[in-house]
Backbone bond lengths (Angstrom), bond angles and torsions (degrees), N, CA, C in turn:
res aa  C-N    CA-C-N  psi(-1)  N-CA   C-N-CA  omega(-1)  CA-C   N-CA-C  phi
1 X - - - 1.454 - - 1.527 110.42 -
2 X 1.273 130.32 122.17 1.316 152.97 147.05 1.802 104.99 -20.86
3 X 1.479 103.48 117.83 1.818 89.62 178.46 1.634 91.70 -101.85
4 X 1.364 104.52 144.48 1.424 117.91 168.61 1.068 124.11 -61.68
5 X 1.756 125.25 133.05 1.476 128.49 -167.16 1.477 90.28 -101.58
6 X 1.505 104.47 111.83 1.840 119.89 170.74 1.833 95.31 -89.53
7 X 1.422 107.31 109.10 1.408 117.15 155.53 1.566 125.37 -57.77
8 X 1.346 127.19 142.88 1.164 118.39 -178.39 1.825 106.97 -52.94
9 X 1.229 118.80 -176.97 1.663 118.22 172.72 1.439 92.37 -117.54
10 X 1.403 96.83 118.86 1.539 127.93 163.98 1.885 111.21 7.06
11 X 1.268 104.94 -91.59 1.256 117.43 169.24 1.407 121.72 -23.00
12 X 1.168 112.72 -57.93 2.020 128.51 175.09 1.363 77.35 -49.78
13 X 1.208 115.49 -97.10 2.140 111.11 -175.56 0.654 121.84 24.29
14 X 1.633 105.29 -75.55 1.385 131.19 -143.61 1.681 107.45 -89.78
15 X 1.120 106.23 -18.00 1.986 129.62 -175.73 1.868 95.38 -78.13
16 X 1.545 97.45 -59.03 1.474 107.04 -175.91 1.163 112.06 -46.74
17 X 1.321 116.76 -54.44 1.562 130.04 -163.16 1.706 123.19 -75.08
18 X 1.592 88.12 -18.35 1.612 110.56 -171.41 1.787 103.65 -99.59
19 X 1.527 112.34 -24.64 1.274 122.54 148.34 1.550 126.76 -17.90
20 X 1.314 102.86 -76.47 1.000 132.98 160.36 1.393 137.81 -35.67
21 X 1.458 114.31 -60.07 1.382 119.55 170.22 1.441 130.78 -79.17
22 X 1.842 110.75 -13.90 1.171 131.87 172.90 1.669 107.77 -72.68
23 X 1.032 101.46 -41.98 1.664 106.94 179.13 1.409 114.14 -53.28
24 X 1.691 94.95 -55.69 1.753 111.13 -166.83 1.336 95.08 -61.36
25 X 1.525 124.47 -46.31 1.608 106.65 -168.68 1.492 113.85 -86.24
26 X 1.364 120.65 -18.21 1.780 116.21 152.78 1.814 116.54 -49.35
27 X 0.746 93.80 -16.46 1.790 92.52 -157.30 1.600 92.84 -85.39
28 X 1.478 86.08 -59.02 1.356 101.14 -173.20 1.611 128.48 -57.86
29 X 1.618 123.92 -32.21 1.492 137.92 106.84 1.584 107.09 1.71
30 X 1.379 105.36 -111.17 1.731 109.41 -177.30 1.366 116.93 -33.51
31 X 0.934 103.89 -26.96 1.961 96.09 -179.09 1.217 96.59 -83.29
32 X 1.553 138.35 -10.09 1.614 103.42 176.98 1.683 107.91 -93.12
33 X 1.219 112.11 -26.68 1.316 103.01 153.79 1.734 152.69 -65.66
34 X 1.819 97.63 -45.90 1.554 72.82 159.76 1.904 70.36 -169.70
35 X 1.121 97.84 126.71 1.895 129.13 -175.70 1.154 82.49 -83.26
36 X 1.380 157.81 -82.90 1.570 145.32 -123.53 1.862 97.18 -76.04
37 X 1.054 110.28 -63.80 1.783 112.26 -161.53 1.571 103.86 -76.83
38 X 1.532 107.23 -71.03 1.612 112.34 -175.06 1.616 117.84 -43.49
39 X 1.618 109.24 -64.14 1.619 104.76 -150.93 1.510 81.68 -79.27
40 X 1.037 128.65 -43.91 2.249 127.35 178.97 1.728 99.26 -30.47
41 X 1.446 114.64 -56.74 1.761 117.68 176.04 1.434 107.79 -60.10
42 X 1.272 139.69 -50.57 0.973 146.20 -118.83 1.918 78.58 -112.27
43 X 1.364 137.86 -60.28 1.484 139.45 177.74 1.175 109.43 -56.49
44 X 1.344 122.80 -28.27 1.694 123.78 169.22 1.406 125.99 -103.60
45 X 1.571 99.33 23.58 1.828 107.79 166.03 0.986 106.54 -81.97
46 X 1.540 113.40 155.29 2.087 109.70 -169.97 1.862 87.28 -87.09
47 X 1.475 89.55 -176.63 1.389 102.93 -175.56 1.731 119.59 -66.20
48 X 0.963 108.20 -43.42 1.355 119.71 -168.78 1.884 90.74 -57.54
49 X 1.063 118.34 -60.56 1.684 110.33 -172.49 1.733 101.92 -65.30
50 X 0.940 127.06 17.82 1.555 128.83 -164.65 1.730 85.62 -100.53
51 X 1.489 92.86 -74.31 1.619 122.31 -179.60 1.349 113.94 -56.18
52 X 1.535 139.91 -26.00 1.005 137.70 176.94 1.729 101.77 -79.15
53 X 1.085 127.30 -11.05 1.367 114.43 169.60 1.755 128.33 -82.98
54 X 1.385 92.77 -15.53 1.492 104.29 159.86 1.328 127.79 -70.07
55 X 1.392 110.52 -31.43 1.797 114.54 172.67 1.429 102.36 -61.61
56 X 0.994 135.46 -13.53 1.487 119.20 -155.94 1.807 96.49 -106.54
57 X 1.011 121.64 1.80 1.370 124.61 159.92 1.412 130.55 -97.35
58 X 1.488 108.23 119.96 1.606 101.89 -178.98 0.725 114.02 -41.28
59 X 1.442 105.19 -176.70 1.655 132.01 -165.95 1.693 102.68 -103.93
60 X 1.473 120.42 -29.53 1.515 115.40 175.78 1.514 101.96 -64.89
61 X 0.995 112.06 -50.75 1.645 131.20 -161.81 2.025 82.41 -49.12
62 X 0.927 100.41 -81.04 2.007 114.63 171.07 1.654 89.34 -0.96
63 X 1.477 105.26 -84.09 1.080 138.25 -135.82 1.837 80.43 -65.46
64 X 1.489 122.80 -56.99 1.717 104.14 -161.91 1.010 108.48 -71.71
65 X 1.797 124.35 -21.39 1.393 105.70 171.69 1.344 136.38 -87.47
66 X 1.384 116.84 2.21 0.954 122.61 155.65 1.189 144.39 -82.57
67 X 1.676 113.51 -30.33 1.309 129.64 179.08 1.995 101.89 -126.63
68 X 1.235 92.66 98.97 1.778 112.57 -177.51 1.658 94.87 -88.73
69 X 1.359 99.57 127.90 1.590 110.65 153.31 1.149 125.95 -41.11
């Protein structure tokens, strides 16, 4: 029997993916201010405080950046 491929649900995606780009443009932020102390703290935060900054963004916000007119 064939095991069924369960896709992630949309949203998780969209958290994962937004993970990601929130970081790159924080970092990238802190480095114009001060590269030695800030973005050094900020590259050696564990994941979970990485990812916990994505909860704090709505869900429309989700929604326009993901799906552009």
């Amino acid at each position: 029997m064939a095991v069924p491929v369960v896709p992630l649900p949309l949203p998780l995606t969209k958290l994962m993916y937004l993970n990601v780009v929130v970081v790159a443009l924080i970092k990238k932020i802190l480095l114009i201010f001060s590269p030695d102390t800030v973005a050094g703290l900020l590259w050696e935060a564990p994941i979970k405080v990485k990812f916990s900054l994505v909860i704090l963004i709505p869900e429309p916000l989700l929604l326009k950046v993901f799906e552009p007119n």
